[in-house]
BALOBA-1460 file (C-alpha; in Angstrom, 3 decimals):
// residues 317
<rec num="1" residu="x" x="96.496" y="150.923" z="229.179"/>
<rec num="2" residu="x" x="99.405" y="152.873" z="227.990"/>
<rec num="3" residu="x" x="99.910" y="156.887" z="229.065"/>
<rec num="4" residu="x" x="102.816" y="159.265" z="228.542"/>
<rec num="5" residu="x" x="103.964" y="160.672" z="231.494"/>
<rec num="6" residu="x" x="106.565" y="162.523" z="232.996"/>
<rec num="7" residu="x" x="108.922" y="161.119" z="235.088"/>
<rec num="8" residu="x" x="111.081" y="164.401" z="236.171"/>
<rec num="9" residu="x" x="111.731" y="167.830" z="235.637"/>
<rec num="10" residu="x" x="113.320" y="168.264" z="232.173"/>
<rec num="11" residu="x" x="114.034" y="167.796" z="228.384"/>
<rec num="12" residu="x" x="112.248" y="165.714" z="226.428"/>
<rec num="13" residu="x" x="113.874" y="162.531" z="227.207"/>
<rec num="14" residu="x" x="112.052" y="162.530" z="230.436"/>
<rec num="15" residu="x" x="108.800" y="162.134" z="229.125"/>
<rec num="16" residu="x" x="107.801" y="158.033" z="229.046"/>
<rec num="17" residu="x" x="104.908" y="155.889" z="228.068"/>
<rec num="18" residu="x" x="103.963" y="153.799" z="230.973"/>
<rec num="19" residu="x" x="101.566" y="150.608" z="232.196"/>
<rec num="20" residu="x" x="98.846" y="152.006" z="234.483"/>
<rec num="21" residu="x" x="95.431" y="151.466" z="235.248"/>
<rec num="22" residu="x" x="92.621" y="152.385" z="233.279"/>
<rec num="23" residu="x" x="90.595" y="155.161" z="235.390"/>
<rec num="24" residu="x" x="86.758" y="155.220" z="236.219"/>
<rec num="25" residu="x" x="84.450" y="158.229" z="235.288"/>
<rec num="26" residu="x" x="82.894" y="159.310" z="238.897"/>
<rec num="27" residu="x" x="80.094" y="161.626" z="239.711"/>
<rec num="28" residu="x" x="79.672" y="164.562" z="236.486"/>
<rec num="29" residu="x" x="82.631" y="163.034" z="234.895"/>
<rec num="30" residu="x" x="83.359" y="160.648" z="231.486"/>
<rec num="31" residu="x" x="86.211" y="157.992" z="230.376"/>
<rec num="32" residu="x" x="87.594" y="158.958" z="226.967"/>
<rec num="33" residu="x" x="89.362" y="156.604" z="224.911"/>
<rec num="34" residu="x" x="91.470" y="158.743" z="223.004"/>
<rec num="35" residu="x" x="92.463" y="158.773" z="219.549"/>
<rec num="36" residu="x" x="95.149" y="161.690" z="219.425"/>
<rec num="37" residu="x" x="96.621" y="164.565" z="221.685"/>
<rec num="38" residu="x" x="98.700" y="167.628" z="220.584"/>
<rec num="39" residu="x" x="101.712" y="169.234" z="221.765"/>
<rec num="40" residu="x" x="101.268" y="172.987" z="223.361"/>
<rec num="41" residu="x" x="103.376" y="175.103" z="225.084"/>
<rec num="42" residu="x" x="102.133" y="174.578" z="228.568"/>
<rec num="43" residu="x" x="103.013" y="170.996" z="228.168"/>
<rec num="44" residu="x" x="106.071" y="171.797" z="227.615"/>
<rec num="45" residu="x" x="106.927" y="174.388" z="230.442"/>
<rec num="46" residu="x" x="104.981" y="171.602" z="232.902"/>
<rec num="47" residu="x" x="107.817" y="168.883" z="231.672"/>
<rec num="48" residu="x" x="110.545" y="171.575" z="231.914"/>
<rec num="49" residu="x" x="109.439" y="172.351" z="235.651"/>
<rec num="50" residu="x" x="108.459" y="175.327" z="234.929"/>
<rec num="51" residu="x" x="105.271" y="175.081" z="236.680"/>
<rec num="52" residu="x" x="106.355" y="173.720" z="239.391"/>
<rec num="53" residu="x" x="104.873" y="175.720" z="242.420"/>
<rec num="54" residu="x" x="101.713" y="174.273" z="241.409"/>
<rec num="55" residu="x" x="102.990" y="171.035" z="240.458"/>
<rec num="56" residu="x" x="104.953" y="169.988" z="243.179"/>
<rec num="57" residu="x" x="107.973" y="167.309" z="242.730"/>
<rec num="58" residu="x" x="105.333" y="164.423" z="242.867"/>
<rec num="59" residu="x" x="105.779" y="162.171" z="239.781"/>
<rec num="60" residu="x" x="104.566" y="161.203" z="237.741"/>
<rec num="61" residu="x" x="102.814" y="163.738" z="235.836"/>
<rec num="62" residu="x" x="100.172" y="163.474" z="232.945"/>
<rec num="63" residu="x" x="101.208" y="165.189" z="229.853"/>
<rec num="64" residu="x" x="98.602" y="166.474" z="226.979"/>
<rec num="65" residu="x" x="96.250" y="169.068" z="227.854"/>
<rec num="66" residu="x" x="93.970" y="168.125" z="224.520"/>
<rec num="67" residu="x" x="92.439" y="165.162" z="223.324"/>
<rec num="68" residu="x" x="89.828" y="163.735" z="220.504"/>
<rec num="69" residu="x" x="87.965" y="160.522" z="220.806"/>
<rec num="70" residu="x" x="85.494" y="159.072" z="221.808"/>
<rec num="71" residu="x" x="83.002" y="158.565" z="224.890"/>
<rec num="72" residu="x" x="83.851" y="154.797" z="226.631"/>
<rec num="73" residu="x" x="81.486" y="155.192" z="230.176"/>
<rec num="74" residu="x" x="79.813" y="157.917" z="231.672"/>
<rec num="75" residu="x" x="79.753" y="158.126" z="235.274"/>
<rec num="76" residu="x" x="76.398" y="159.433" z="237.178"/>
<rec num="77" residu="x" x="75.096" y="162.918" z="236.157"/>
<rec num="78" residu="x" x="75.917" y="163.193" z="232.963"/>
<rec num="79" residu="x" x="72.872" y="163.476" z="230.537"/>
<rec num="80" residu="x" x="74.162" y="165.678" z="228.083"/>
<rec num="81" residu="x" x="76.826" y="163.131" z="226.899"/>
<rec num="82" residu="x" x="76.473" y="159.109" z="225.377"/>
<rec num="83" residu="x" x="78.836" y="156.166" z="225.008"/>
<rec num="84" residu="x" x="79.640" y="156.035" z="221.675"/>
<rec num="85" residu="x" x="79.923" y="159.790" z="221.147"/>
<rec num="86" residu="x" x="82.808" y="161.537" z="219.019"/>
<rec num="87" residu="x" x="84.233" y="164.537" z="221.059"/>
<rec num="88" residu="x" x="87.082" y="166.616" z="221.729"/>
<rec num="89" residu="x" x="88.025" y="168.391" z="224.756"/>
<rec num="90" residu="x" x="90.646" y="169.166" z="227.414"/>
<rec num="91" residu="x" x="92.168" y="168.165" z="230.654"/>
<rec num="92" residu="x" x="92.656" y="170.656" z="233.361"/>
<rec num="93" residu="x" x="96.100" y="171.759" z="233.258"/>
<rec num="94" residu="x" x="96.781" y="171.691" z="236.792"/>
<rec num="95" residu="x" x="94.811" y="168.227" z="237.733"/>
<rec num="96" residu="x" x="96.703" y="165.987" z="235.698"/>
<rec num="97" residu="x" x="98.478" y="164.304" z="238.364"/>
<rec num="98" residu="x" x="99.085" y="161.208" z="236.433"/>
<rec num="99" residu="x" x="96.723" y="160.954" z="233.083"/>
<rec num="100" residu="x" x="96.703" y="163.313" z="230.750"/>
<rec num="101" residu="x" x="95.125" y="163.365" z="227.013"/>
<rec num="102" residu="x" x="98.062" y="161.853" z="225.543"/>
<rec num="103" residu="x" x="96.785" y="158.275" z="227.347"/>
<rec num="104" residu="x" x="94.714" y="155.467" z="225.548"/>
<rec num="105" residu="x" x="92.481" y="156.623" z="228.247"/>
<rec num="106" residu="x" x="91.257" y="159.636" z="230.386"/>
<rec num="107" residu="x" x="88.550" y="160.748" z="232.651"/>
<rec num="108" residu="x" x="87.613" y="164.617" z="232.295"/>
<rec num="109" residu="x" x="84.755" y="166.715" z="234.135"/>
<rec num="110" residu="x" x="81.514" y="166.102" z="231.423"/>
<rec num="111" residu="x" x="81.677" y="169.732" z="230.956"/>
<rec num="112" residu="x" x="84.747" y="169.873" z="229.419"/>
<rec num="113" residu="x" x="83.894" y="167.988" z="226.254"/>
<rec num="114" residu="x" x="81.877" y="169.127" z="223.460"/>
<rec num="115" residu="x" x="81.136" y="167.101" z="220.000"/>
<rec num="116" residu="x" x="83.580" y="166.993" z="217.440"/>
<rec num="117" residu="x" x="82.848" y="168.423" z="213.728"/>
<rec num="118" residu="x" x="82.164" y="165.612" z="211.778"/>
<rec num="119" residu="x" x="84.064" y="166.611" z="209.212"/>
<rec num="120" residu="x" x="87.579" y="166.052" z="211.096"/>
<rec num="121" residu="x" x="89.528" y="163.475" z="211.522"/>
<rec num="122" residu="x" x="90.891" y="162.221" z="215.258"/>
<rec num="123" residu="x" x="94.267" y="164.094" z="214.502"/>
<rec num="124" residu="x" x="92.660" y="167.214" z="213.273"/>
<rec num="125" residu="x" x="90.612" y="167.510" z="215.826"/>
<rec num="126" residu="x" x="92.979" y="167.330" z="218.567"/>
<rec num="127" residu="x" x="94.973" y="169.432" z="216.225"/>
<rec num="128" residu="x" x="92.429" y="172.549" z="217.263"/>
<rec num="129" residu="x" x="91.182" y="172.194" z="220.586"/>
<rec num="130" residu="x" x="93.792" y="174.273" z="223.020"/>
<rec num="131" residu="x" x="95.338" y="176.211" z="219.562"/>
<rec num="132" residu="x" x="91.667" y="177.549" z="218.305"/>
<rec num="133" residu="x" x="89.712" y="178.255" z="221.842"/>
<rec num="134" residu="x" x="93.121" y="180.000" z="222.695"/>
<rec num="135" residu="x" x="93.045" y="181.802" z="219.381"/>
<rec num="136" residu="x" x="88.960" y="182.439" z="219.908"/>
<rec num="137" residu="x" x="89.104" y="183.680" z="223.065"/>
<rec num="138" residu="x" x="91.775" y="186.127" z="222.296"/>
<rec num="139" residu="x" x="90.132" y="187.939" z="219.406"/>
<rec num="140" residu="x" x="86.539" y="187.449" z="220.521"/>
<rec num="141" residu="x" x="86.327" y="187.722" z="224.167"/>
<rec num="142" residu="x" x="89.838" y="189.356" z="225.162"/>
<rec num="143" residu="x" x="90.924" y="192.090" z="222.508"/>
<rec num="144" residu="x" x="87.017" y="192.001" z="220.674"/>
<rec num="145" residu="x" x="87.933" y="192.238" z="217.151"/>
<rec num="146" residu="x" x="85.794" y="193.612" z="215.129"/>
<rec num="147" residu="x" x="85.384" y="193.522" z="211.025"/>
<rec num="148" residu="x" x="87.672" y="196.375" z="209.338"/>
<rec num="149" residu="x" x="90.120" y="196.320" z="212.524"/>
<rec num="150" residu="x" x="93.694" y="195.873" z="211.885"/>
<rec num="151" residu="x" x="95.342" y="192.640" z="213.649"/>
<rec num="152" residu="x" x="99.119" y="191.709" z="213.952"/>
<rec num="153" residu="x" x="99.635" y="188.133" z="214.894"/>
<rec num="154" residu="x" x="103.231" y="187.708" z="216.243"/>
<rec num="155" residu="x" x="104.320" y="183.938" z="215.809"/>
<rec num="156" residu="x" x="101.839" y="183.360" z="213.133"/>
<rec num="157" residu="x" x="103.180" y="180.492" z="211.637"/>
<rec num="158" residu="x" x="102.649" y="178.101" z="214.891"/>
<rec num="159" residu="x" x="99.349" y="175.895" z="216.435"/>
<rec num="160" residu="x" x="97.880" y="179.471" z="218.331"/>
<rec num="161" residu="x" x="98.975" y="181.280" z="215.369"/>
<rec num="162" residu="x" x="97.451" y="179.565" z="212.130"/>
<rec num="163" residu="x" x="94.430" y="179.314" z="214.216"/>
<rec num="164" residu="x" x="94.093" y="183.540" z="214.829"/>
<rec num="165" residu="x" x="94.968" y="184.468" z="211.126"/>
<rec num="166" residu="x" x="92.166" y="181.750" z="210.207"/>
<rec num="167" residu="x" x="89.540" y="183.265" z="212.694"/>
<rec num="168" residu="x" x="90.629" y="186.724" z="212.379"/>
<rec num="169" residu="x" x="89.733" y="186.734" z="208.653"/>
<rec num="170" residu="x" x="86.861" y="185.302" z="209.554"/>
<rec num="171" residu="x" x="85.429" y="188.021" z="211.611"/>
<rec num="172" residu="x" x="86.513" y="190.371" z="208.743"/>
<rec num="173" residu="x" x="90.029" y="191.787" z="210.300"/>
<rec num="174" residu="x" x="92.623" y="192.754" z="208.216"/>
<rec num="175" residu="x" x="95.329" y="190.278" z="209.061"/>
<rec num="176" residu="x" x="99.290" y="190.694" z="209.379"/>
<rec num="177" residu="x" x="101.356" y="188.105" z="210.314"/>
<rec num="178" residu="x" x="104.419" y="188.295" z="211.238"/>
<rec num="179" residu="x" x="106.582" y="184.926" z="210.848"/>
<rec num="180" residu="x" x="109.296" y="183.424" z="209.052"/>
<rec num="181" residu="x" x="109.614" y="184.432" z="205.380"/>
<rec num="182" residu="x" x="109.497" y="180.642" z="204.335"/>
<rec num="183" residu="x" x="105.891" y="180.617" z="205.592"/>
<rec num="184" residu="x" x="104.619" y="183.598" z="203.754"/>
<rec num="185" residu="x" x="102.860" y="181.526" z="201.024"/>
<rec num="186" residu="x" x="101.194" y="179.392" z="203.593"/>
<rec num="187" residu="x" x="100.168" y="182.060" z="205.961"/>
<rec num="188" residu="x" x="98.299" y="183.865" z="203.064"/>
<rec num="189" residu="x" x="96.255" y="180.452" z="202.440"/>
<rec num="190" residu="x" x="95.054" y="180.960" z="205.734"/>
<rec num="191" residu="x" x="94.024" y="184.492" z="205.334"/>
<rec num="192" residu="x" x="96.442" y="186.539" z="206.278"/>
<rec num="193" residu="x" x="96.493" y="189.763" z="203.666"/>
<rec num="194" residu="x" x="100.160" y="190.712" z="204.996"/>
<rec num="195" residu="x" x="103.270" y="188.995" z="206.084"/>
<rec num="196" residu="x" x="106.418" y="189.863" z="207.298"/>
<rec num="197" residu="x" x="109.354" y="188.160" z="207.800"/>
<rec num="198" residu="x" x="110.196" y="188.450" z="211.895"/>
<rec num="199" residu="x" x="113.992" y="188.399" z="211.146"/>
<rec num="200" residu="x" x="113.828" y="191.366" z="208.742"/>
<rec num="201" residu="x" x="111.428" y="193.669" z="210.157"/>
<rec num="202" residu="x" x="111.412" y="195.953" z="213.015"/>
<rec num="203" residu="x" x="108.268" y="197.119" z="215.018"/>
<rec num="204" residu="x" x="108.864" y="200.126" z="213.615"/>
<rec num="205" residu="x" x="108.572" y="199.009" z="210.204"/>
<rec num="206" residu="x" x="104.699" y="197.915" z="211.322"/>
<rec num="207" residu="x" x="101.763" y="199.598" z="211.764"/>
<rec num="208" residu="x" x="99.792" y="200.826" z="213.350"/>
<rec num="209" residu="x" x="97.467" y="198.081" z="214.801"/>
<rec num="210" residu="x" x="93.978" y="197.905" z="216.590"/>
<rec num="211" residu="x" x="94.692" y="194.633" z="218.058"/>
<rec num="212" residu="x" x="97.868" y="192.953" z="218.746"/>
<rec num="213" residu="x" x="97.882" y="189.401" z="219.491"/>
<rec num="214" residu="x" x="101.403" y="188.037" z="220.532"/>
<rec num="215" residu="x" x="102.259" y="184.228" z="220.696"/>
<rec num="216" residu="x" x="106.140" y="185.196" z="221.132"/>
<rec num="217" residu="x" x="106.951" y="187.062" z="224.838"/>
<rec num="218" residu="x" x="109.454" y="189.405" z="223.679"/>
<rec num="219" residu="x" x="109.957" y="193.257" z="222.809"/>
<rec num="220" residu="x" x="106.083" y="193.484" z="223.640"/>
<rec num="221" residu="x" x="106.657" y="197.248" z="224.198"/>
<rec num="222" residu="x" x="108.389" y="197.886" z="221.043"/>
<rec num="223" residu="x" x="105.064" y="196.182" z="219.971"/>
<rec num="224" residu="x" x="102.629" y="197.823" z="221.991"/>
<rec num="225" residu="x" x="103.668" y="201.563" z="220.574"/>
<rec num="226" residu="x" x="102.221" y="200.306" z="217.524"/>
<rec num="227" residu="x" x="98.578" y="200.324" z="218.573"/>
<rec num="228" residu="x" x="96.529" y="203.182" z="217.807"/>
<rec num="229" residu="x" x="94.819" y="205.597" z="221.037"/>
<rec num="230" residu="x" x="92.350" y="202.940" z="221.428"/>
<rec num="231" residu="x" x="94.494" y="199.547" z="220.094"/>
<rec num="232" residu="x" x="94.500" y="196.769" z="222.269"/>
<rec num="233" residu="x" x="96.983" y="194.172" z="222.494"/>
<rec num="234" residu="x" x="97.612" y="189.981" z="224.230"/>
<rec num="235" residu="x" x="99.908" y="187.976" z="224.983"/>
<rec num="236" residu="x" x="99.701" y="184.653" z="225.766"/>
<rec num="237" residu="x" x="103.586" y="183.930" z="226.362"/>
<rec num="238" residu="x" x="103.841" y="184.876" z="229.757"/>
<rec num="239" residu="x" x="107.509" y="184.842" z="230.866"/>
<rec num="240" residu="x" x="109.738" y="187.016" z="233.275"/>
<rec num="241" residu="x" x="110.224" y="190.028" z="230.431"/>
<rec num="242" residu="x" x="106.838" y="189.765" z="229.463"/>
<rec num="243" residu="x" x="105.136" y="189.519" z="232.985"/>
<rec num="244" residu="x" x="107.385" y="192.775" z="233.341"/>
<rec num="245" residu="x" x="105.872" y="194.848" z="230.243"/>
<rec num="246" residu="x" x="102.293" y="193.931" z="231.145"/>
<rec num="247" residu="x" x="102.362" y="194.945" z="234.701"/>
<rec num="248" residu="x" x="104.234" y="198.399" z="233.342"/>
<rec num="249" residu="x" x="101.432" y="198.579" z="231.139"/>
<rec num="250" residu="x" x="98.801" y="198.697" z="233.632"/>
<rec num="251" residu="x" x="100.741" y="201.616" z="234.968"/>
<rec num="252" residu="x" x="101.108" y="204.281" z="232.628"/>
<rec num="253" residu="x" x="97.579" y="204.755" z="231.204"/>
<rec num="254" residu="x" x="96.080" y="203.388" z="228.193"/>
<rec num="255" residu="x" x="97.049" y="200.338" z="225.549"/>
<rec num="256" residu="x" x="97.277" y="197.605" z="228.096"/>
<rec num="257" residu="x" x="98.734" y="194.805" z="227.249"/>
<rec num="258" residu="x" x="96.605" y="191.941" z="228.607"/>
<rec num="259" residu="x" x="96.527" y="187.909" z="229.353"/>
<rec num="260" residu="x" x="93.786" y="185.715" z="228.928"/>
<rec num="261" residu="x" x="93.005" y="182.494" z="230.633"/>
<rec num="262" residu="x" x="91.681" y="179.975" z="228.354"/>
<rec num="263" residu="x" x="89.977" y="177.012" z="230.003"/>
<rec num="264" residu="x" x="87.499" y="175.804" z="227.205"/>
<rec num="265" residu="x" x="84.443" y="174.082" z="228.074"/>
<rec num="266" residu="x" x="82.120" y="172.684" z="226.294"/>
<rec num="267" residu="x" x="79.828" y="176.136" z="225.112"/>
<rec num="268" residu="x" x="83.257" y="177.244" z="223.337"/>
<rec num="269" residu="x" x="83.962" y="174.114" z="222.183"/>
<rec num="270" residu="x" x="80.432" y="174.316" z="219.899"/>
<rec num="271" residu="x" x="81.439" y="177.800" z="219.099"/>
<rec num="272" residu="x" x="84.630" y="176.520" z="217.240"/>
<rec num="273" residu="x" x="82.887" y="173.374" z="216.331"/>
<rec num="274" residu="x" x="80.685" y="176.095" z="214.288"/>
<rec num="275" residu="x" x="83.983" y="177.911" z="212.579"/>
<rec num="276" residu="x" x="85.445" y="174.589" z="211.313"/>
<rec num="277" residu="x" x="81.716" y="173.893" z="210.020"/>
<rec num="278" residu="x" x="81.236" y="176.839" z="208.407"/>
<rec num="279" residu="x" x="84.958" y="176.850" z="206.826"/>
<rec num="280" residu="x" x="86.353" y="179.261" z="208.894"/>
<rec num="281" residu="x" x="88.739" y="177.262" z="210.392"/>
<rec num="282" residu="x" x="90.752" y="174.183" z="209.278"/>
<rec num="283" residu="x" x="93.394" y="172.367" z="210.742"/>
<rec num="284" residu="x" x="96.963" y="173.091" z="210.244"/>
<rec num="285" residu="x" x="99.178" y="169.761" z="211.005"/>
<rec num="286" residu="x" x="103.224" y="170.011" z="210.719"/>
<rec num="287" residu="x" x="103.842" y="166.774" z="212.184"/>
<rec num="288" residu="x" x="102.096" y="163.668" z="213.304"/>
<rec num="289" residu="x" x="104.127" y="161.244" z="216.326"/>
<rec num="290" residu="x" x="102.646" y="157.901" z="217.905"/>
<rec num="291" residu="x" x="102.225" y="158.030" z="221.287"/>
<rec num="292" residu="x" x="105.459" y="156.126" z="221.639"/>
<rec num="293" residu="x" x="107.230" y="158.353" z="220.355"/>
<rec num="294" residu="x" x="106.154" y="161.692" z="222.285"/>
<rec num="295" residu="x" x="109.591" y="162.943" z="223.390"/>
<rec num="296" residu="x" x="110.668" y="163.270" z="219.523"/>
<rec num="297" residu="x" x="107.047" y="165.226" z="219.119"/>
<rec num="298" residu="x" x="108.314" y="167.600" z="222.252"/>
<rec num="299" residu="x" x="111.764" y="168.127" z="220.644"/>
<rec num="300" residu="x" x="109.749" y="169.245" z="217.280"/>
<rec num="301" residu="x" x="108.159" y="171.620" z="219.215"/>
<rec num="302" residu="x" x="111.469" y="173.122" z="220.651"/>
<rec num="303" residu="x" x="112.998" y="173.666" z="217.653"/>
<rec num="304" residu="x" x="110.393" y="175.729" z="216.146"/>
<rec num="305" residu="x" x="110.052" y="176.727" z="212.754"/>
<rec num="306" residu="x" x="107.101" y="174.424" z="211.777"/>
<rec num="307" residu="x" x="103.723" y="175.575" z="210.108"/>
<rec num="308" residu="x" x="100.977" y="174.489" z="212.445"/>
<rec num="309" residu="x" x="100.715" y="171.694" z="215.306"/>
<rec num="310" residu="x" x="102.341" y="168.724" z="216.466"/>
<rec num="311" residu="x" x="99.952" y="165.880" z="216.416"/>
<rec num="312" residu="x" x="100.037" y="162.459" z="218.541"/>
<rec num="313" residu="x" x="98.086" y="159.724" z="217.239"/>
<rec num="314" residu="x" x="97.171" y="157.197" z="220.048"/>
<rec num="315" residu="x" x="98.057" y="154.775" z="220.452"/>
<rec num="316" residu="x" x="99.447" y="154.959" z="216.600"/>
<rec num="317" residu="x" x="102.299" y="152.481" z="214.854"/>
């Protein structure tokens, strides 16, 4: 079987598609033969080394933290879960020593699968998995946005992005995103009600905000004086600046600025099985790669400026 791995610390160009062995589910786990992966950021920092202290320097290293396909074996214990069943799901970000979902193949804990709406294709489905349970358990379960509550999305415009301005509007927020100006038009297809052009606005131009969610890593305090008393604000870039504000905001009183950890299993992955269903959420594809050609799907991803995900069809043409 083929799987794209990573061969070293790096760019792109590091990334290959290798001959292994097809793995075997074990006890509680199932073999997926996958039909497409996505690109996401932690894939990214992963191949760049960034993660490193957990990873160690042994190679190689799976790469794809998402997946959609279908159930090839079951291994013993699993009775929730068929051959022949059309799912989507994730691989654990840090036990991908080798396979990860952007492999013809992969072998995930039964409980981190759930079905896939019927309505989506392989590609959009992988399309959604890390980008909506991110987005879902930001608003929902992290900042608890409720209907009439004023939301800023920073970094609208990309995979976690299009996926909180969709589910946002959904729960009845009042949506601003804040993006490139070319993506205004697109943006407001997806619900937002305002948007603002990142490269012509200041934070003081904004607000003020009940809920903040931030995709970007930067200026989050200019950001966070824009909440009201009780606002709330997220981040899910986590970087050196950004590790700084939230740990200052835990410090001087109220308006934290908080993380989340999103490890979906298979209870969230019915809950956004049920937004796509209901038409709450739909996919949002810039790009679609064969698994071949991964590293030019990682370079997309680096140069920003898309609308929505980049998509790796497996094995594809």
């Amino acid at each position: 079987m083929k799987a794209a791995q990573i061969t070293g610390f790096g760019a792109p160009d590091v990334l290959q598609v290798n001959d292994v062995d097809r793995p075997a589910p074990g006890a509680g786990e199932v073999l997926i033969s996958v039909e497409a992966s996505s690109v996401n950021g932690l894939d990214t920092i992963v191949r760049a080394g960034g993660m490193r202290i957990v990873t160690g320097h042994r190679f190689p290293i799976g790469v794809g933290l998402d997946f959609a396909g279908v159930v090839a074996a079951t291994g013993t214990d699993v009775p929730h879960h068929q051959v022949g069943d059309r799912v989507w799901g994730t691989v654990h970000p840090l036990k991908r020593h080798t396979l990860g979902g952007a492999a013809e193949y992969v072998v995930v804990p039964a409980d981190r699968i759930g079905p896939a709406p019927a309505d989506l294709s392989p590609v959009e489905a992988a399309s959604l998995v890390v980008a909506g349970t991110t987005a879902l358990i930001a608003l929902r379960d992290t900042l608890h946005l409720t209907s009439g509550e004023r939301l800023l999305v920073r970094g609208a415009a990309g995979g976690v992005g299009t996926a909180a301005v969709q589910l946002a509007h959904a729960r009845g927020g009042h949506v601003t995103a804040l993006s490139r100006g070319r993506h205004a038009e697109a943006l407001r297809e997806l619900g937002a009600d305002e948007v603002f052009d990142y490269g012509a606005t200041t934070p003081e131009q904004l607000g003020p905000f009940d809920v903040i969610l931030d995709t970007v890593g930067s200026e989050l305090n200019s950001y966070r004086r824009r909440l009201t008393r009780e606002g709330r604000m997220a981040t899910i870039a986590l970087s050196a600046s950004s590790m700084a504000a939230i740990a200052a905001s835990s410090v001087h009183g109220g308006r934290r600025i908080r993380t989340l950890s999103a490890n979906p299993d298979t209870a969230l992955l019915r809950d956004l099985a049920d937004y796509v269903t209901s038409g709450g959420l739909r996919p949002v594809i810039d790009s679609v790669y064969p698994l071949a050609d991964i590293a030019s799907a990682h370079q997309a991803f680096a140069r920003g400026g898309a609308v929505g995900k980049q998509v790796i069809a497996v094995p594809g043409e």
